[in-house]
ROKE-127493 format. One record per residue: residue number from 1; chain; x, y, z of N, C-alpha, C, CB in turn. Coordinates in Angstrom, 2 decimals, always signed. Glycine has a CB too. Layout:
REM ROKE-127493
<seza num="NUM" chaine="A" n_x="X" n_y="Y" n_z="Z" ca_x="X" ca_y="Y" ca_z="Z" c_x="X" c_y="Y" c_z="Z" cb_x="X" cb_y="Y" cb_z="Z"/>
...
***
This chain:
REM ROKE-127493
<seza num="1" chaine="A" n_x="-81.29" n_y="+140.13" n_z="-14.25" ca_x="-80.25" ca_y="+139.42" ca_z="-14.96" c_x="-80.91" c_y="+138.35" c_z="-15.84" cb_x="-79.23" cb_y="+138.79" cb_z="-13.96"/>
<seza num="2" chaine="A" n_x="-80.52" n_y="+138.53" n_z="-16.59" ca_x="-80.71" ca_y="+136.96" ca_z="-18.60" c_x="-80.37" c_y="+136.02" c_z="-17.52" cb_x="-78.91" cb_y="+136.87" cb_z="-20.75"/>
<seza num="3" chaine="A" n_x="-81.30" n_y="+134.98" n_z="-17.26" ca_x="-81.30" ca_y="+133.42" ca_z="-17.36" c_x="-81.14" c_y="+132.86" c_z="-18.63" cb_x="-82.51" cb_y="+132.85" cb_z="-16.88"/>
<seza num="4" chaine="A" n_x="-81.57" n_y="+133.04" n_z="-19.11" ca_x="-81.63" ca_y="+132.10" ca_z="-20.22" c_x="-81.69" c_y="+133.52" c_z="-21.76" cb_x="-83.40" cb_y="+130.81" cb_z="-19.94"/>
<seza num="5" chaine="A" n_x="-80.43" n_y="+133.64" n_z="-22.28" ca_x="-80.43" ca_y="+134.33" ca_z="-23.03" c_x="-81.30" c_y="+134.09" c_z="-24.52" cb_x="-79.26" cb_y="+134.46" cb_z="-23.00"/>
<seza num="6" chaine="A" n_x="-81.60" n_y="+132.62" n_z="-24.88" ca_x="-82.26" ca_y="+131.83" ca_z="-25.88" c_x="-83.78" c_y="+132.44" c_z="-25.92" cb_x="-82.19" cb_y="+130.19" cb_z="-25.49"/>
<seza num="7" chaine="A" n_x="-84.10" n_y="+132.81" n_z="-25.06" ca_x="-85.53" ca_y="+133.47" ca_z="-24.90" c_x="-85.75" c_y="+134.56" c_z="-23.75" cb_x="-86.58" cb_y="+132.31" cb_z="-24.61"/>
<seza num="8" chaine="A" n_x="-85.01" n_y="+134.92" n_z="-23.63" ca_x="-85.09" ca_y="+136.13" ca_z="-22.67" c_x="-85.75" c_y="+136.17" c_z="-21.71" cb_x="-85.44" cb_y="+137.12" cb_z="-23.11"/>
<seza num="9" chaine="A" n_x="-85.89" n_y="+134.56" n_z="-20.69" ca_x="-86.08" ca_y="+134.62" ca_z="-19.29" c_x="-85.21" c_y="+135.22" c_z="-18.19" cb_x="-86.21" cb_y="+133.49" cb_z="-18.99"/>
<seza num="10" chaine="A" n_x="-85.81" n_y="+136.21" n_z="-17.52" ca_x="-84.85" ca_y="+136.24" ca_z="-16.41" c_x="-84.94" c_y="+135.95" c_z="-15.01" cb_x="-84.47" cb_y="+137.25" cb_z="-16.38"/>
<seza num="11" chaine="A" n_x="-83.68" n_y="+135.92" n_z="-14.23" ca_x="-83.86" ca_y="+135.95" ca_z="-12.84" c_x="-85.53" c_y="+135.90" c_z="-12.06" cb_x="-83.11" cb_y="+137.28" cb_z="-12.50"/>
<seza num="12" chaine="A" n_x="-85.81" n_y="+137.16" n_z="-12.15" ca_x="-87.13" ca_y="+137.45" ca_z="-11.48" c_x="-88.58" c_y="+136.57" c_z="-11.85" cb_x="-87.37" cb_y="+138.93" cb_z="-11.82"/>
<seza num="13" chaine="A" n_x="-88.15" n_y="+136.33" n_z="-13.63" ca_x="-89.44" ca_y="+135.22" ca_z="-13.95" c_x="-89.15" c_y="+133.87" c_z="-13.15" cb_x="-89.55" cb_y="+134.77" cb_z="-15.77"/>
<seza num="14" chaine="A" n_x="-87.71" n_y="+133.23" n_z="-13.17" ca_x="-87.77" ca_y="+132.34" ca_z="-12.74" c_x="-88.19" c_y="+132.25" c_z="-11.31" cb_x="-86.86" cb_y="+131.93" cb_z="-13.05"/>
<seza num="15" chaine="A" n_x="-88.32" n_y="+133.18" n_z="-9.97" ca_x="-88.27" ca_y="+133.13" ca_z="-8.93" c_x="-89.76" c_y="+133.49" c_z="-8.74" cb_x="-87.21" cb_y="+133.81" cb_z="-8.41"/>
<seza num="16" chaine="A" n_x="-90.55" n_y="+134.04" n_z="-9.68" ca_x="-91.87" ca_y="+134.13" ca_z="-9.41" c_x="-92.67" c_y="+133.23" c_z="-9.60" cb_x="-92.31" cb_y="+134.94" cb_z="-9.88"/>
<seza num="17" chaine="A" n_x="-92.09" n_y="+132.02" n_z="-10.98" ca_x="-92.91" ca_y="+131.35" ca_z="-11.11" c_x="-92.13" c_y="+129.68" c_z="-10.30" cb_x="-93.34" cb_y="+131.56" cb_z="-12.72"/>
<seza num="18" chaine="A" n_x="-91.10" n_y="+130.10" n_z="-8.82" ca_x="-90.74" ca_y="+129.38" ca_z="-8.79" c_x="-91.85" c_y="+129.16" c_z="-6.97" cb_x="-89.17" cb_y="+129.50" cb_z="-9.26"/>
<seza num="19" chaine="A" n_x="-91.87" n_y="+130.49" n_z="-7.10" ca_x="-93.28" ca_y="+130.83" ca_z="-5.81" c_x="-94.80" c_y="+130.74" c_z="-6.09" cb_x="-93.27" cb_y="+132.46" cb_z="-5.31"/>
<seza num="20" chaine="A" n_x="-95.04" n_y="+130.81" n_z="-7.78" ca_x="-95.94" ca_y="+129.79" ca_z="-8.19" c_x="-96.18" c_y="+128.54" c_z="-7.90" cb_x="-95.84" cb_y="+129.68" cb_z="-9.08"/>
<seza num="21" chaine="A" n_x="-94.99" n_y="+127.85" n_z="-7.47" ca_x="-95.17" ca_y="+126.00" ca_z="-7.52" c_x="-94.49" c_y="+125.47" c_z="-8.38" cb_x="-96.54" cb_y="+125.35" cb_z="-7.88"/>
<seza num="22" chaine="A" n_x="-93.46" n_y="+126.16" n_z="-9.12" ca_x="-93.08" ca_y="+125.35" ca_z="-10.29" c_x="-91.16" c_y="+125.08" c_z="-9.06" cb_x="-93.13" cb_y="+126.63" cb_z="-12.47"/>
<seza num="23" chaine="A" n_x="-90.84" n_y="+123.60" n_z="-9.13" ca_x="-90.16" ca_y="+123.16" ca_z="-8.58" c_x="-88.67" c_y="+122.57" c_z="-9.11" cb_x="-90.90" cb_y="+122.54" cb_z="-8.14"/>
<seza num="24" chaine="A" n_x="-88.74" n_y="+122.37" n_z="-10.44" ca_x="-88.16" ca_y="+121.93" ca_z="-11.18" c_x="-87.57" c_y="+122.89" c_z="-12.68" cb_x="-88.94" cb_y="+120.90" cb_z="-11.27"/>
<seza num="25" chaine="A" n_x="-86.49" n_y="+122.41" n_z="-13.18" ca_x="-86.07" ca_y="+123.14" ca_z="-14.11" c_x="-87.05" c_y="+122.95" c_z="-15.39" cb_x="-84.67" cb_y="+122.81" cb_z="-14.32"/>
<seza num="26" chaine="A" n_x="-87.66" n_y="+121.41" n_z="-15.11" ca_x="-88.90" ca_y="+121.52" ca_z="-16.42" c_x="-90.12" c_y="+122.16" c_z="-16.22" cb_x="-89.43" cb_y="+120.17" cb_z="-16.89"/>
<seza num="27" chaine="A" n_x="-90.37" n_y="+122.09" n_z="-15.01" ca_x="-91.34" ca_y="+122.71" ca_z="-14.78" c_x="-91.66" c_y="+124.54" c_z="-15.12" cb_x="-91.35" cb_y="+122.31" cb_z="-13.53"/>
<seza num="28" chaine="A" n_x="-89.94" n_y="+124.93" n_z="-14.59" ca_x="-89.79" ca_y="+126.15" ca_z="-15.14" c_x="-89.81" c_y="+126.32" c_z="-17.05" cb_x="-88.39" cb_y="+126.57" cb_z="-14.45"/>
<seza num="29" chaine="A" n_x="-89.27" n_y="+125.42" n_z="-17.73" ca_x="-89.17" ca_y="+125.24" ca_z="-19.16" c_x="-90.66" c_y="+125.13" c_z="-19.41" cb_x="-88.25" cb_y="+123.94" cb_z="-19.69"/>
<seza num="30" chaine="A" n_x="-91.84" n_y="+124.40" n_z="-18.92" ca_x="-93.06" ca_y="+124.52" ca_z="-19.51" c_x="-93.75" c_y="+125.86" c_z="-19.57" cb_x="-93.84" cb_y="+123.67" cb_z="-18.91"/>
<seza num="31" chaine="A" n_x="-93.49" n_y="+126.43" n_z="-18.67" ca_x="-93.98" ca_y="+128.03" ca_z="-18.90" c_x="-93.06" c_y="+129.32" c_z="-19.40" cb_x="-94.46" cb_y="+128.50" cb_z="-17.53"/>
<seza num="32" chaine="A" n_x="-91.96" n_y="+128.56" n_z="-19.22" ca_x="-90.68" ca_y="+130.10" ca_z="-19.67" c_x="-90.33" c_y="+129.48" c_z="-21.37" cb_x="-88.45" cb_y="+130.13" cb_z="-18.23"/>
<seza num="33" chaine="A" n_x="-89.69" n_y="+128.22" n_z="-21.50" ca_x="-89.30" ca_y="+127.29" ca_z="-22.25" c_x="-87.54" c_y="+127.60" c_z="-22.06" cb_x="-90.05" cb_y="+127.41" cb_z="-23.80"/>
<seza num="34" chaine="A" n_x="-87.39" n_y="+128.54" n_z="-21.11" ca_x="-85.98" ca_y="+128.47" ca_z="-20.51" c_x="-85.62" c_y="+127.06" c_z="-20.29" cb_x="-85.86" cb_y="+129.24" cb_z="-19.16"/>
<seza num="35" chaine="A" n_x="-83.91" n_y="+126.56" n_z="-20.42" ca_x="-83.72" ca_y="+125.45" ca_z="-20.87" c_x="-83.60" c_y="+124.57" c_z="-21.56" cb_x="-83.90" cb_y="+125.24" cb_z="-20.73"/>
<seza num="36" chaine="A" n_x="-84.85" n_y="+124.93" n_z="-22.82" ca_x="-85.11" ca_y="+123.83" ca_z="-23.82" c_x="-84.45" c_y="+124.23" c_z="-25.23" cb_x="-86.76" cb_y="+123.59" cb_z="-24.00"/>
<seza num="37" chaine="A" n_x="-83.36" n_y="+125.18" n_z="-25.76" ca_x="-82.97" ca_y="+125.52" ca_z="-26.99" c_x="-81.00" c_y="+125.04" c_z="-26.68" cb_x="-83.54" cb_y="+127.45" cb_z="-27.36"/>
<seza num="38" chaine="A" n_x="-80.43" n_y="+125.42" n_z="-25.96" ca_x="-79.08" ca_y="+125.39" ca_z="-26.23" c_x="-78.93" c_y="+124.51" c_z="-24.78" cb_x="-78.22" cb_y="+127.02" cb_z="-26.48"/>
<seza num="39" chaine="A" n_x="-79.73" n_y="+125.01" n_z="-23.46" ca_x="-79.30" ca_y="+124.16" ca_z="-22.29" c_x="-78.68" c_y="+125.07" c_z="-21.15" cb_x="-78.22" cb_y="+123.04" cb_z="-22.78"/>
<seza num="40" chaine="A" n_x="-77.81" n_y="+125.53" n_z="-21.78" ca_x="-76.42" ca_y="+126.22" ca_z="-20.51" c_x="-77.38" c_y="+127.13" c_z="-19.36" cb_x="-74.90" cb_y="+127.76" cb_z="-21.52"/>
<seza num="41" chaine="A" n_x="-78.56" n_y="+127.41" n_z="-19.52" ca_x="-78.78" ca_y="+128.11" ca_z="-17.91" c_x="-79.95" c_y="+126.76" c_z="-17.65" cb_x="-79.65" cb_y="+130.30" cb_z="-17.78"/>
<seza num="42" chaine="A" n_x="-79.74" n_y="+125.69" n_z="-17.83" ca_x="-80.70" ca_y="+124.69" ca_z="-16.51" c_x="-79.54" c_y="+124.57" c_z="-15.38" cb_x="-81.30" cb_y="+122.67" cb_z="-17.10"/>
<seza num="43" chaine="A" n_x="-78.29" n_y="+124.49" n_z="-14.93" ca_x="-78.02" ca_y="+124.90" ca_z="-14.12" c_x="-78.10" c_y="+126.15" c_z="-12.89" cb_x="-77.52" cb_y="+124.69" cb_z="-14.54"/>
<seza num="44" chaine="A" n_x="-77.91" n_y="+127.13" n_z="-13.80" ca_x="-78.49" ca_y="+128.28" ca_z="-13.41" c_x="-79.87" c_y="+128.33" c_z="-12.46" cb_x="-78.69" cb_y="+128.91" cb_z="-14.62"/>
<seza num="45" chaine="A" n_x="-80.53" n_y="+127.75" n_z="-13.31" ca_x="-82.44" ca_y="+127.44" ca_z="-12.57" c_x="-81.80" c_y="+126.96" c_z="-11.59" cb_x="-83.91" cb_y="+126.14" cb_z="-13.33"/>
<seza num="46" chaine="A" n_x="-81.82" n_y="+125.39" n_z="-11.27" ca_x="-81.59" ca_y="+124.81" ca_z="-10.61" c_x="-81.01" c_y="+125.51" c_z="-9.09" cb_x="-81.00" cb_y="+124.09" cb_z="-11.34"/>
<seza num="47" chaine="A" n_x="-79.98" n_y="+126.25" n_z="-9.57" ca_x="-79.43" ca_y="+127.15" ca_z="-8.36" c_x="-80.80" c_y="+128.39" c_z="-7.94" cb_x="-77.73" cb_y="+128.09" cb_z="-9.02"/>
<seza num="48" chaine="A" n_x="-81.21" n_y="+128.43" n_z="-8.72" ca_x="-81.91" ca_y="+129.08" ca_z="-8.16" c_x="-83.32" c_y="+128.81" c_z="-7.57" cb_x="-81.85" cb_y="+129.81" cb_z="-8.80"/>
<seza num="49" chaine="A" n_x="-83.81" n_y="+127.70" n_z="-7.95" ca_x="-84.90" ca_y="+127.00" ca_z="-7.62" c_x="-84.86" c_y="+126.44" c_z="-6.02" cb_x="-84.99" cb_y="+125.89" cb_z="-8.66"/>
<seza num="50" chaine="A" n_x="-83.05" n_y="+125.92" n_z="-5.99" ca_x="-82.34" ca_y="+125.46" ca_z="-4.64" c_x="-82.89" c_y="+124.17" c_z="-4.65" cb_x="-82.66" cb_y="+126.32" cb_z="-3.18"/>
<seza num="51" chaine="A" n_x="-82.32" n_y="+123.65" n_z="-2.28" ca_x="-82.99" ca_y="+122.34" ca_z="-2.90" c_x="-83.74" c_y="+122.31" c_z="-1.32" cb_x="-81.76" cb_y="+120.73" cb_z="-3.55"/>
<seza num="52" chaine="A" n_x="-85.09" n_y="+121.57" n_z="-1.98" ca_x="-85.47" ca_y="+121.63" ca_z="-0.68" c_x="-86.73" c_y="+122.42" c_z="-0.88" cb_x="-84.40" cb_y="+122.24" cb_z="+0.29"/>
<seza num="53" chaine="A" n_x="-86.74" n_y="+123.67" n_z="-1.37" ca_x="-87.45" ca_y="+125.04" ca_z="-1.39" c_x="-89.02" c_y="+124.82" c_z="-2.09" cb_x="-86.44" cb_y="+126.21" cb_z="-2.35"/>
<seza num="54" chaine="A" n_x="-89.21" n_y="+123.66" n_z="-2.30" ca_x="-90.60" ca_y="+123.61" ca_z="-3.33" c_x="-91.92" c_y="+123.35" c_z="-2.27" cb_x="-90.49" cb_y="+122.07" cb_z="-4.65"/>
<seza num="55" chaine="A" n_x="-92.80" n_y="+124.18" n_z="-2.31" ca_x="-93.80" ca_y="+124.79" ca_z="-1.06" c_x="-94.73" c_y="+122.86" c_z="-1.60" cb_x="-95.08" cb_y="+127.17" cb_z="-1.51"/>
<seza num="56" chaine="A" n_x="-94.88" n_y="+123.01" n_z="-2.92" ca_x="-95.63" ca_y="+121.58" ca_z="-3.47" c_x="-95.07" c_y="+120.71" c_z="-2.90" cb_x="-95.60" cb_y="+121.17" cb_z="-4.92"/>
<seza num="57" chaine="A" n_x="-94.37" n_y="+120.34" n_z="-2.56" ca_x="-93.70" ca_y="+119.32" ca_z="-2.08" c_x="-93.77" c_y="+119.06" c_z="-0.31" cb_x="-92.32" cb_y="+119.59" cb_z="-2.63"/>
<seza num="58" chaine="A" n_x="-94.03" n_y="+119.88" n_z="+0.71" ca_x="-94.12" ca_y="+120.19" ca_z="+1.28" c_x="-95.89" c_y="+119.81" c_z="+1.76" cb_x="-93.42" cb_y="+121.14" cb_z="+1.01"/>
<seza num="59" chaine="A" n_x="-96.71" n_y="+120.58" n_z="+0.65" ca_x="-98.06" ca_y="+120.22" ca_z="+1.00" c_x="-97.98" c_y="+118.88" c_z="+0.47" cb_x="-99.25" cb_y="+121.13" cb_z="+0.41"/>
<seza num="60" chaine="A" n_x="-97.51" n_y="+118.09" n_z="-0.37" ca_x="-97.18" ca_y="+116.55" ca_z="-0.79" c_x="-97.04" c_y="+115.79" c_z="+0.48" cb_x="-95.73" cb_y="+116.37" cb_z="-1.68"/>
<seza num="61" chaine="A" n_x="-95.90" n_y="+116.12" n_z="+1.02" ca_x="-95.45" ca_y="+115.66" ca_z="+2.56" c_x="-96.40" c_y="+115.57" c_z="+3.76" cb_x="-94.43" cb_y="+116.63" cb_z="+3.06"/>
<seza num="62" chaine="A" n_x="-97.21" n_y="+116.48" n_z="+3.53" ca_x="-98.37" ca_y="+116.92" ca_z="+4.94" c_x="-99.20" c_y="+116.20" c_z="+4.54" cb_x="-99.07" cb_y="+118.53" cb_z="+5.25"/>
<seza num="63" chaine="A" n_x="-99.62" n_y="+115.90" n_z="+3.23" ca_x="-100.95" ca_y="+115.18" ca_z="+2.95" c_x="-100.76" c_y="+113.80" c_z="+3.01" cb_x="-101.55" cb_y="+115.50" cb_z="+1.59"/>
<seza num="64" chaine="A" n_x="-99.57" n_y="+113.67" n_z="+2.43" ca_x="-99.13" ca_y="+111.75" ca_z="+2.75" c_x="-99.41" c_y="+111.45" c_z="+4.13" cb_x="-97.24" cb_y="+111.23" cb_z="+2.57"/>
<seza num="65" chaine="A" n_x="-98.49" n_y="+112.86" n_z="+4.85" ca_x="-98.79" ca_y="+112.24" ca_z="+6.77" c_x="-100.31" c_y="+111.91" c_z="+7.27" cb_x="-98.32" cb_y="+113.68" cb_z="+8.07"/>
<seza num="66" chaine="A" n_x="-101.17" n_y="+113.07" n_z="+6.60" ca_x="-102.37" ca_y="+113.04" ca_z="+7.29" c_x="-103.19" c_y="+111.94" c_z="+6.77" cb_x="-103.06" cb_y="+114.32" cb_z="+7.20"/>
<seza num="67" chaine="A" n_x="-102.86" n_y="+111.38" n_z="+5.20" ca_x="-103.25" ca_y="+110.37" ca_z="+4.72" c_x="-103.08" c_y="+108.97" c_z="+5.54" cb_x="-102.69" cb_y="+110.41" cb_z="+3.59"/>
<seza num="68" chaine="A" n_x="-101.95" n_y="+109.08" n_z="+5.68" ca_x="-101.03" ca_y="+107.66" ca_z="+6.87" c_x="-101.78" c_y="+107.58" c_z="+8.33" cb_x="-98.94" cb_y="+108.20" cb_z="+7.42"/>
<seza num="69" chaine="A" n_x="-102.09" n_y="+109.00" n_z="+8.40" ca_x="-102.39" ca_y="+108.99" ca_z="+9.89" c_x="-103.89" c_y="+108.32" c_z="+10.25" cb_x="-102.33" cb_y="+110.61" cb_z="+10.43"/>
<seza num="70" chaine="A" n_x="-105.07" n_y="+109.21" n_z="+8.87" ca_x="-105.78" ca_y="+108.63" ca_z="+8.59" c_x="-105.65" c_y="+107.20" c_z="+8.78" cb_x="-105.96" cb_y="+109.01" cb_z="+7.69"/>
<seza num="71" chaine="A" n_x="-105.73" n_y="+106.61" n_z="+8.09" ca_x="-105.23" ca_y="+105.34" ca_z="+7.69" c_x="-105.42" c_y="+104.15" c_z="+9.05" cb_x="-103.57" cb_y="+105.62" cb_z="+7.21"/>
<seza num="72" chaine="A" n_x="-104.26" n_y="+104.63" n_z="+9.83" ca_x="-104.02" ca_y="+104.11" ca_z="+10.69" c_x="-105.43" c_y="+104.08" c_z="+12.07" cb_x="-102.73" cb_y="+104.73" cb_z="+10.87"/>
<seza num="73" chaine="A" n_x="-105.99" n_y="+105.65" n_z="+12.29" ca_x="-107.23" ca_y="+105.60" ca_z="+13.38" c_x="-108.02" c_y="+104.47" c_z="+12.47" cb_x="-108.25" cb_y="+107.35" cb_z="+13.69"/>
<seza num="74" chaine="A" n_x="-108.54" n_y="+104.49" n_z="+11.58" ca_x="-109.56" ca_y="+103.70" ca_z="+10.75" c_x="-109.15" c_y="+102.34" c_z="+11.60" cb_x="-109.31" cb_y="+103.69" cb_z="+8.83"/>
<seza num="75" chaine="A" n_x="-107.73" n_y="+102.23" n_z="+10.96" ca_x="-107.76" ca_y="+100.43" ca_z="+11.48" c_x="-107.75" c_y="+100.06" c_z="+13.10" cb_x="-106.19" cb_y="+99.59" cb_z="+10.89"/>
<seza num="76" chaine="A" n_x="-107.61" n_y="+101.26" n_z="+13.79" ca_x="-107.56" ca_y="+101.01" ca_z="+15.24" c_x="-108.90" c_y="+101.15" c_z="+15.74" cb_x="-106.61" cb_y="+101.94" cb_z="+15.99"/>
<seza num="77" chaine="A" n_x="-110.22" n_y="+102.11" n_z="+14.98" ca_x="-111.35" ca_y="+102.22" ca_z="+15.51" c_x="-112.26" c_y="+100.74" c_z="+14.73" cb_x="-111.90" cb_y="+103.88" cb_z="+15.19"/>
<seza num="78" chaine="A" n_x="-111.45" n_y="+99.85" n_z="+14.11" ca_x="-112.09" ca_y="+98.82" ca_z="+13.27" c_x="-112.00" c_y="+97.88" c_z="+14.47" cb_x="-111.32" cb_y="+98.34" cb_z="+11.73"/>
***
């Protein structure tokens, strides 16, 4: 299915390059440029991107913890 009829992204590009790492509707627009001519399917992305679902974000989350955690032995073995 046409996501974005303005350039002929579809469905499947967006979900592959959404398992790439791309998390966001701009993020999807820097490599598709879906989004960036008329607008009406950045909703669309969005639904399909979901929320929550971004794997980057996730390794973001794990690295802050292990960063923090870090952090913390240092000042207790000081």
């Amino acid at each position: 299915m046409f996501v974005c009829s303005c350039f002929g992204v579809t469905d499947r590009q967006i979900k592959d390059h959404a398992a790439a790492g791309a998390c966001t509707p701009r993020q999807i627009a820097s490599v598709t440029k879906a989004g960036t001519d008329c607008g009406n399917c950045v909703r669309t992305i969005q639904g399909l991107l979901g929320r929550g679902a971004c794997p980057r974000r996730d390794l973001i989350e794990k690295h802050e913890l292990t960063a923090a955690a870090d952090q913390v032995d240092l000042k207790e073995a000081a």
